[in-house]
MARVEX-376103 format. One record per atom (N, C-alpha, C): x, y, z. Coordinates in pm, whole numbers, plus 50000, padded with zeros to 5 digits. Each point is the difference from the previous one (the first is absolute). Layout:
<sites>
XYZ;...
</sites>
This chain:
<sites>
503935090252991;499484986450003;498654999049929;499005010450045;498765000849908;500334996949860;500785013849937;500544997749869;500154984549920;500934994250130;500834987249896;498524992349987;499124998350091;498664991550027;499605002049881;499555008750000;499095008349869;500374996549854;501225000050041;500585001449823;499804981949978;500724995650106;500134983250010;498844991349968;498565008750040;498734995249949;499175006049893;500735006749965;499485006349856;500984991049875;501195001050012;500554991549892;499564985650004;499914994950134;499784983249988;498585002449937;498885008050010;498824996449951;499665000749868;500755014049946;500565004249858;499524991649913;501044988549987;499574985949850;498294998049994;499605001250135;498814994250003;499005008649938;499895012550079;499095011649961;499925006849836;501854998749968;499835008949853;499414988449941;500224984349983;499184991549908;498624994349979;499355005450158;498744996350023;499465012550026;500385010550040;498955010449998;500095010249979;498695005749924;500425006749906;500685016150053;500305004849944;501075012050049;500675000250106;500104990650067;501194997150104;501535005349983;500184997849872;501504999349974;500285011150024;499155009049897;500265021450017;499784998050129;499185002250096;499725000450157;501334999050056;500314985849967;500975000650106;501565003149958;500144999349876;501025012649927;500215013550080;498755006050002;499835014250055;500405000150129;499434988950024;500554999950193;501104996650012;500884988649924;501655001350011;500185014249999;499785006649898;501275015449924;499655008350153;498124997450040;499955011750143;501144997250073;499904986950056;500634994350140;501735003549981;500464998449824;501375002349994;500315015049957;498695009749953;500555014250066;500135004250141;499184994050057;499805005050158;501904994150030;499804986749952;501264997250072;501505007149962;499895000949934;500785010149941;500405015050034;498875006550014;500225015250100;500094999750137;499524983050095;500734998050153;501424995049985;500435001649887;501294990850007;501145004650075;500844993850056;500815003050111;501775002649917;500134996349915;500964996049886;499944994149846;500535001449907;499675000149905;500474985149951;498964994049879;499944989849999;501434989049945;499934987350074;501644995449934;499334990749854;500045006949903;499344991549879;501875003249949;499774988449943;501904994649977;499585003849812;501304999349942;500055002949838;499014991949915;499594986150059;499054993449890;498655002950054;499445004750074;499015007150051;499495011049950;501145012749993;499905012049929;499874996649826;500774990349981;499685000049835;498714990349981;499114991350101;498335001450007;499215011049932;500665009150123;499065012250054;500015011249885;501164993649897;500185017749958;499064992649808;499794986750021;499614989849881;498625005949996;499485002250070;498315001550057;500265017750026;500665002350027;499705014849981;500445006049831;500834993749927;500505005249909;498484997449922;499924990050001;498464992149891;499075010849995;499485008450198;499255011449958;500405008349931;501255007750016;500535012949956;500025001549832;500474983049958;499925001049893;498915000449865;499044995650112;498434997749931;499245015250007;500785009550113;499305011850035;500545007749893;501645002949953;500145003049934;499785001249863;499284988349926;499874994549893;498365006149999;499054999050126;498925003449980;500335012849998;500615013050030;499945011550017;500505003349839;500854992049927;500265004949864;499025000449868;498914987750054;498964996649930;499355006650049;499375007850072;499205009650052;500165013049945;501175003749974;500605014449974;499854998749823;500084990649970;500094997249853;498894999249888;498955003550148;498634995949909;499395015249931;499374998249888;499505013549945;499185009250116;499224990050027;498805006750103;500404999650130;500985001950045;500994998850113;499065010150138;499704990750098;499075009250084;500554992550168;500525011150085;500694997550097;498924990350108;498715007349995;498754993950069;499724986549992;499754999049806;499534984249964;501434991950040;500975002650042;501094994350022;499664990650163;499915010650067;500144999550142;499024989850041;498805006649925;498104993650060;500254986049940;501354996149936;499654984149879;501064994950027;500704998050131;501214994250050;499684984549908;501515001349915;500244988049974;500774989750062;500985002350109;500894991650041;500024999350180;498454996649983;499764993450149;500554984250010;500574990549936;500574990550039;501335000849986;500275007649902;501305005450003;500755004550153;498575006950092;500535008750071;500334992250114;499264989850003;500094987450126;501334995249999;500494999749877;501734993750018;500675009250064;499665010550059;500695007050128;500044992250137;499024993249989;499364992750172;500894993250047;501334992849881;500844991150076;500985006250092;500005014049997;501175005750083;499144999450131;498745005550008;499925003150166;499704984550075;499574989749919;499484986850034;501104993849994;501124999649960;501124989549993;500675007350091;499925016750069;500735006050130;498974993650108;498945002649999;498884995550097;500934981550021;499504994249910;500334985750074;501794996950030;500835007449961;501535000550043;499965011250152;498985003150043;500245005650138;499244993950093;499104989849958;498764994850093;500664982449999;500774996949836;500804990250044;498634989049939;500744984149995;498554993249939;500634988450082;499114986550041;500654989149961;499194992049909;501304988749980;499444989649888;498594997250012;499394993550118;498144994749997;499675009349929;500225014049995;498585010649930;500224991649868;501305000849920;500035000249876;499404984049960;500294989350047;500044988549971;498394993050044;499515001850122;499084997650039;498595010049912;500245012349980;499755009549894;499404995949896;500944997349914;499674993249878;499374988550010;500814987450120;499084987449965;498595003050038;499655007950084;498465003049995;499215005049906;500845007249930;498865010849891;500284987249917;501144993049913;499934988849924;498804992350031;500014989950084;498884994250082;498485001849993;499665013850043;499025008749989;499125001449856;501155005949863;500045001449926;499684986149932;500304988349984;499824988749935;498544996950017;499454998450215;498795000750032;498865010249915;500705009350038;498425010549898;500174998449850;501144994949933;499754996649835;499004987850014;500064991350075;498864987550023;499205003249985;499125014650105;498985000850031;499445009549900;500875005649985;499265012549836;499674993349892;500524988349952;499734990549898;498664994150010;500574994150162;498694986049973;498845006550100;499795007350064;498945007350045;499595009349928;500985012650052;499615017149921;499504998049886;501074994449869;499785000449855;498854994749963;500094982150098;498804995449931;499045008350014;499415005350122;498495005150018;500035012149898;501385011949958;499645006749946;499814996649810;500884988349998;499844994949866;498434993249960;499634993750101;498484994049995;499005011049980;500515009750064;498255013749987;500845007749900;500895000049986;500205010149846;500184992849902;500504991849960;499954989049930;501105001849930;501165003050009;500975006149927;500424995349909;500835003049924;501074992849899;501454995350010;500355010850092;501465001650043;500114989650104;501154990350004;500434994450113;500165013850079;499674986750133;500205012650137;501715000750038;500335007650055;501695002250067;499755005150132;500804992850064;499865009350143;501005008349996;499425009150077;500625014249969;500185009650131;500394990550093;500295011150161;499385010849999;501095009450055;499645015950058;499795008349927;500884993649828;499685012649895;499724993549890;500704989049930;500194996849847;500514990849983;499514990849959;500384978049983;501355004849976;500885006949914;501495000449910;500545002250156;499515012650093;500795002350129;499774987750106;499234996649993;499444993350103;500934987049955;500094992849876;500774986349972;501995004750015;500075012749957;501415006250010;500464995450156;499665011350065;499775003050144;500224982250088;499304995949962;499714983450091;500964993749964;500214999449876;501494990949951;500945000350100;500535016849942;501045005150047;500235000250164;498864996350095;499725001550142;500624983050036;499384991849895;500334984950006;501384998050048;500575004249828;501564998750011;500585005650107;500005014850030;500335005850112;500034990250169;498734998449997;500044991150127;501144983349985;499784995849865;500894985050012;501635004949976;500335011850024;501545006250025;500365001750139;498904997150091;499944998450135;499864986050015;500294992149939;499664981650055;501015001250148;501355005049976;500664993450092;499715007650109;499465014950056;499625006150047;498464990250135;498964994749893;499344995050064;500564981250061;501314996749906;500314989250041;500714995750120;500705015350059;500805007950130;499144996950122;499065004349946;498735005550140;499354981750019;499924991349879;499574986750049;499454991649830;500484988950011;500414993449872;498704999149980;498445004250070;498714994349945;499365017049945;500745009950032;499685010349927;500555004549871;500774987749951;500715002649845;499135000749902;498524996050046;498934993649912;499465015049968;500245007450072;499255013349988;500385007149916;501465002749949;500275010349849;499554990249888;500144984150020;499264991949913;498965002449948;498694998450087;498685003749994;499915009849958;500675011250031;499885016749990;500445001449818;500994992149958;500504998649870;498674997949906;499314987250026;498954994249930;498805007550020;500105006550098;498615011250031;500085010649901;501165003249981;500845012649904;499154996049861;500954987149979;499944998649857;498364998849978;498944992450113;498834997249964;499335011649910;499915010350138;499375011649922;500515007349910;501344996249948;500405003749845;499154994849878;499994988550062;499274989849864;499015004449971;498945004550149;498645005450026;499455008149906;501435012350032;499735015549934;499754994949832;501254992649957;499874998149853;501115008949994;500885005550075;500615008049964;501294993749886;500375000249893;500854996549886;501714997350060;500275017749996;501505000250043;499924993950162;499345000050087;500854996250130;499874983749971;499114991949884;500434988650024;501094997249969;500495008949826;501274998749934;501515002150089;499135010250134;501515000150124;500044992550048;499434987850060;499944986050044;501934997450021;500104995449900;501264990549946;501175015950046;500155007849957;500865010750009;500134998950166;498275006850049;500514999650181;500374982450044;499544991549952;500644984750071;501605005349989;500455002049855;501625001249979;500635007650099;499425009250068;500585009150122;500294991150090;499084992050033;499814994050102;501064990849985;500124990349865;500584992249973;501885003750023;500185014449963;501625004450076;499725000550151;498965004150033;500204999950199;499904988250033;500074987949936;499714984350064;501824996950014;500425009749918;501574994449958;500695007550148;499415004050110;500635000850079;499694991450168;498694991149960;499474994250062;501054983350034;499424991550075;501444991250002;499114986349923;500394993349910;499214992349926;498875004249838;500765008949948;499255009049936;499514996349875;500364991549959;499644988949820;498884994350120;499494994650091;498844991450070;499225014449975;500335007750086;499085011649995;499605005449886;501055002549908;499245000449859;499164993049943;500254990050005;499054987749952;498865001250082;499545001750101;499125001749997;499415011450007;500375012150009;499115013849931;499724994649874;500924996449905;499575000149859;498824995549961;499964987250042;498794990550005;499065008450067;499695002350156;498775005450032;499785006549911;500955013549943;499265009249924;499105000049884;500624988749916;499344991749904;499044995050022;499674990350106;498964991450050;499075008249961;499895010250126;499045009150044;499875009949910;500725005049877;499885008849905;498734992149918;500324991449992;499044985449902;498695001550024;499834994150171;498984999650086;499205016949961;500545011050073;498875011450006;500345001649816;500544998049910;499445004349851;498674991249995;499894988250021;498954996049991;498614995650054;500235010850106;498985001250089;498755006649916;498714993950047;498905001949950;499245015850016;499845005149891;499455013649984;501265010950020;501104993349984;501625010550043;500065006949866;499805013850044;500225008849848;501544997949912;500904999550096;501184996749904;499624992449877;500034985749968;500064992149953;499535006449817;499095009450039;498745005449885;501085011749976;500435006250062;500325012249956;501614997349954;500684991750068;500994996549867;499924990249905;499004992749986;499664995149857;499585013749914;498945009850041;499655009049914;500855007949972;501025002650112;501155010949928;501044994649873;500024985650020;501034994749890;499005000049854;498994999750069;499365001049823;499725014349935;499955008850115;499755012049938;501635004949935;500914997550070;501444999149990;500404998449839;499244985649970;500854999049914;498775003049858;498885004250024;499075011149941;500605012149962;500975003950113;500975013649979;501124996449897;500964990150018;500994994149937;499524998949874;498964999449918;499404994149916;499615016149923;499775010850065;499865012349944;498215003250007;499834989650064;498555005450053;500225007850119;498675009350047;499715002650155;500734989550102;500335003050088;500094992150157;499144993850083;498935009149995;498694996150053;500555001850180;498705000150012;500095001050182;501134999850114;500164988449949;500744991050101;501664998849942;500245009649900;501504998349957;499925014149970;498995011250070;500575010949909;501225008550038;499984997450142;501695002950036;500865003749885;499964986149891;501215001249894;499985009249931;498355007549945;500305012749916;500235009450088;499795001450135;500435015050101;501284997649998;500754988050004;501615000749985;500285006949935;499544995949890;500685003749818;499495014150037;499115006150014;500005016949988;500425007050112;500054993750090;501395006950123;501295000849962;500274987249917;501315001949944;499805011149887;499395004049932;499845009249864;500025013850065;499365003950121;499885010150047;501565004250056;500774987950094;501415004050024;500895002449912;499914993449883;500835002649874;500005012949908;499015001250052;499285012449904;500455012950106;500325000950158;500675009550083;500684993650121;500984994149961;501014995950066;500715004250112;499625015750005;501115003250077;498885006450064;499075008849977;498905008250100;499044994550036;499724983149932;498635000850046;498925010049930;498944996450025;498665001349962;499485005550136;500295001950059;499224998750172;498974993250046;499655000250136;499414988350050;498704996749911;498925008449944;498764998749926;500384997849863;501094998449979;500325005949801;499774983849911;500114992250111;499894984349914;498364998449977;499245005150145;498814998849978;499185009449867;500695013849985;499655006849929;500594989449839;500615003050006;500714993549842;499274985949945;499574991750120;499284987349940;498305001749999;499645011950085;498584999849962;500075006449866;500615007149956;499835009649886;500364989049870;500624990650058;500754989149826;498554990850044;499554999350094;498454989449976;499025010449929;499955013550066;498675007549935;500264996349846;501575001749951;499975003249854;500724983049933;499354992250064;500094985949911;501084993450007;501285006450090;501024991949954;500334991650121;499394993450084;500134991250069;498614996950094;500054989450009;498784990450075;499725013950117;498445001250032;499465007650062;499904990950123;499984990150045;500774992750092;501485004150121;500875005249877;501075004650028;500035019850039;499305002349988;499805014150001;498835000350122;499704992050060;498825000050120;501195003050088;500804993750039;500655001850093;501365012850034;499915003650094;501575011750017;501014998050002;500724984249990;501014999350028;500414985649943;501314996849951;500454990349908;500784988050096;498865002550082;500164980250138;501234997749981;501065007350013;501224997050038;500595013050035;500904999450205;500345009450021;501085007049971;500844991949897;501085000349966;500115009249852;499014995649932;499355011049901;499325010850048;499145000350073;498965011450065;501115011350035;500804998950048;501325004150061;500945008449826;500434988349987;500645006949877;499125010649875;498604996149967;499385007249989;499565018250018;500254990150154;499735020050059;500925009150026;501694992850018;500715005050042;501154999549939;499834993249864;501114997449915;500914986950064;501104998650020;501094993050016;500344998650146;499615013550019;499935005550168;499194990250100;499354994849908;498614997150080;500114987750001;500954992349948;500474982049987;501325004850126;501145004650023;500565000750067;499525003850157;499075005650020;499795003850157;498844989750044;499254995349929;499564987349981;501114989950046;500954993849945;500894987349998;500745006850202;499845011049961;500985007850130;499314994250148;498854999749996;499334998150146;499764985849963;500244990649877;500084985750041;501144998150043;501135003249933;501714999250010;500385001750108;499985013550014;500995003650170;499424994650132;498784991049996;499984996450170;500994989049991;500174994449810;501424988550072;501645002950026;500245013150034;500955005350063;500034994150142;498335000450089;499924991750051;500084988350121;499294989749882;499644991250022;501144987449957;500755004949867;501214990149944;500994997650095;500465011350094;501134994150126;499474998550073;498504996950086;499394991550071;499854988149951;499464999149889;500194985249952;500964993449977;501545005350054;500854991649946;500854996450137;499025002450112;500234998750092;499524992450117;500184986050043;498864993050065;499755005050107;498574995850106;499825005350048;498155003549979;499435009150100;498835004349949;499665009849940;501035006649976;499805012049885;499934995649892;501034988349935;499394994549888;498744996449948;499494991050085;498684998749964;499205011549941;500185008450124;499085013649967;500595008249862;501244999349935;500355004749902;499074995249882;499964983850003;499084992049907;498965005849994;499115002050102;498805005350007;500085015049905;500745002750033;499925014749885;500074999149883;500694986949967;500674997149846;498094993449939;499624997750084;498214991649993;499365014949930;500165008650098;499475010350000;500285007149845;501125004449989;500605004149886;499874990549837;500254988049988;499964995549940;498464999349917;498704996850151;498644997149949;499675017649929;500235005750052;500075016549971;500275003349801;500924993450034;501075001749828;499114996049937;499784987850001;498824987049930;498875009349977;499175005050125;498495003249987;499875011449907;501215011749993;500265010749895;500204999749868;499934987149965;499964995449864;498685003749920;499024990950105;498775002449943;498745007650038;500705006650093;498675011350086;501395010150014;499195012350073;500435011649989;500005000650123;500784993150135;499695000250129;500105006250084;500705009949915;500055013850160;499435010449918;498934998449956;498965008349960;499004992050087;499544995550082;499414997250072;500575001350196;499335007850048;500244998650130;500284993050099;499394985849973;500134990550115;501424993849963;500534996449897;501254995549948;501075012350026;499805008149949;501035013950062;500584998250150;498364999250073;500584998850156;500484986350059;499384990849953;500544989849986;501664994950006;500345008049892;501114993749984;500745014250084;499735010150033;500815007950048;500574994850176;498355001250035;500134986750170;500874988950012;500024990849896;500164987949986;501454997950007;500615010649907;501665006649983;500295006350097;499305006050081;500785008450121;500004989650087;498604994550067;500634990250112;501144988949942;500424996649899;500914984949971;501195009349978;500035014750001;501485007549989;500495001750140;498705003750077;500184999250141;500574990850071;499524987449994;500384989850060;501374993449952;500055003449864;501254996349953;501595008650065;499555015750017;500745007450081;500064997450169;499324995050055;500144997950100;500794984050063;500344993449903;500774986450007;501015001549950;500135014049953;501185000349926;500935010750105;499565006350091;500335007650124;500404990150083;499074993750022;500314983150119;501214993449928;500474996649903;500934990349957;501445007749996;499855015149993;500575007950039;500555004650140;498974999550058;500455004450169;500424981150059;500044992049927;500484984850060;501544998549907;499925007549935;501714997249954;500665010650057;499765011950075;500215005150048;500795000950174;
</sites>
């Protein structure tokens, strides 16, 4: 009983802590994998994870093995090949975290979840999250923009980084308004709450300035927009998501001192600065790290470069003139989908697509099933979908708080989805 407590108030607090403070997410990452080794060596019987479960588990384990392997060939391959500088210069510490979903997705399938963690969860950190983009803007920024005098619009930027911090909140938004009918169960004046929690989401998106999670806007509504089709009256209900979303997309773009507004006007001009065969400049240089992530995969298709080899290859074409020294500041070509193919060849786009793909083994026959597992299926498709989107233009599980993030986020909505799917089972039974 301790156990289920424990776990039950660590996940519900989860949304909140990884987006507002800072290293929370690793923290309490670490404390899932403890609580689900411990649980694991008291175990009384071995766990009932059914066939779309195991092909989760083996998505997230293959991703390490295959990244370990690939680093051990690039290691062995090098002239100056030294077993020490190997060991002392671990490259695939985030790599190594995509292990965590086995003992944390056993941990919460033996401690069990219900819906409030997940739903109430999110609409708080959403909520939360919209509140402190307010206050980082129009308090924090100003005072620090007034005594430094900056240049840069300000972004609020949570626990780690405006791009995570606007990702993260979106995706918490949507998540919570896949629970409307959930809070509409419990009493028709708490429907307002995945509402609010939605617009809290999107606020501090706008806040961050973050680019791609505004461009997921319309993609996560469309999720939403198939889960309305099982609702009773569902063209009303559409009609009006559509509209709010618009309204209020309108409203926070043009909110006063909102970094968005600046930073995609400047990216379309640096954009088409690029298009034009000039530099990119700042705010569009994404487009030349594309173009030489793609040159680097083409150029080793099948092995990869390994995890440092993009960084190596583009500082060395800036030292010697052949691309913007702009583009050579950075390690990695802001897309995880390249970063990936890059390092790992071909390999490295497939085990990638693998841990988006197989949780909808799933979530697709919960969703096609009414009931409250559906809902919670949606919620994953929130999850997954904002995920796909944000890997376009950041490198997101090269960062920690997104790694764990989405590893938590996927185990409790697999959890809960397995456990309604036992109940609908033992009632036809």
């Amino acid at each position: 009983m301790a156990l289920k407590i424990i776990t039950y108030l660590i996940v519900f607090l989860f949304p909140v802590l990884a987006n507002l403070v800072e290293h929370a997410g690793s923290t309490v990452l670490t404390s899932l994998v403890i609580l689900g080794v411990l649980a694991w060596m008291t175990r009384a019987a071995r766990p009932a994870f059914g066939k779309p479960e195991k092909i989760v588990l083996w998505s997230f384990a293959v991703y390490f093995l295959v990244t370990l392997c690939f680093y051990i060939g690039h290691s062995f391959s090098k002239e100056n090949f030294s077993l020490f500088q190997e060991l002392s210069h671990w490259e695939l510490r985030h790599e190594v975290r995509m292990l965590s979903m086995l003992p944390i997705l056993y941990l919460l399938h033996r401690t069990g979840l219900k819906r409030w963690v997940l739903w109430y969860g999110a609409a708080l950190a959403a909520l939360l999250s919209g509140a402190y983009g307010i206050f980082d803007i129009y308090v924090l920024s100003k005072e620090m923009f007034t005594m430094a005098k900056l240049s840069e619009v300000p972004r609020a930027a949570g626990s780690y980084h405006p791009i995570a911090f606007g990702d993260l909140s979106l995706v918490l938004g949507f998540i919570s308004l896949s629970g409307i009918r959930y809070f509409r169960e419990k009493h028709k004046i708490l429907t307002c709450i995945p509402v609010i929690a939605l617009l809290g989401g999107m606020l501090a998106c706008f806040l961050s300035g973050t680019r791609i999670a505004f461009i997921a806007i319309p993609f996560l509504a469309l999720v939403f927009f198939f889960q309305l089709g099982a609702f009773k009256h569902p063209w009303i209900f559409r009609s009006l998501m559509v509209s709010a979303v618009l309204v209020f997309s309108v409203i926070f773009y043009h909110l006063p001192k909102s970094p968005l507004e600046h930073r995609l006007n400047a990216g379309i001009a640096d954009a088409k600065s690029f298009f034009e065969g000039k530099d990119a400049g700042r705010y569009a240089v994404h487009l030349g790290m594309w173009a030489e992530g793609w040159k680097v995969f083409s150029d080793h298709p099948i092995a990869g470069v390994g995890s440092k080899g993009y960084k190596q290859i583009v500082r060395q074409k800036a030292a010697d003139g052949q691309i913007p020294s702009e583009i050579g500041k950075l390690s990695t070509p802001h897309n995880m989908y390249l970063a990936n193919m890059a390092a790992f060849g071909i390999s490295g786009l497939i085990i990638l697509l693998g841990i988006f793909i197989s949780p909808l083994v799933v979530f697709f026959p919960a969703a096609r099933k009414s009931g409250p597992g559906q809902d919670i299926a949606y919620a994953g498709f929130m999850l997954i979908t904002g995920f796909m989107l944000f890997g376009l233009t950041e490198c997101i599980f090269l960062r920690n708080i997104n790694i764990s993030f989405y590893i938590i986020m996927l185990a409790a909505i697999m959890t809960l989805v397995k456990e309604f799917e036992i109940q609908n089972t033992r009632g036809h039974s």
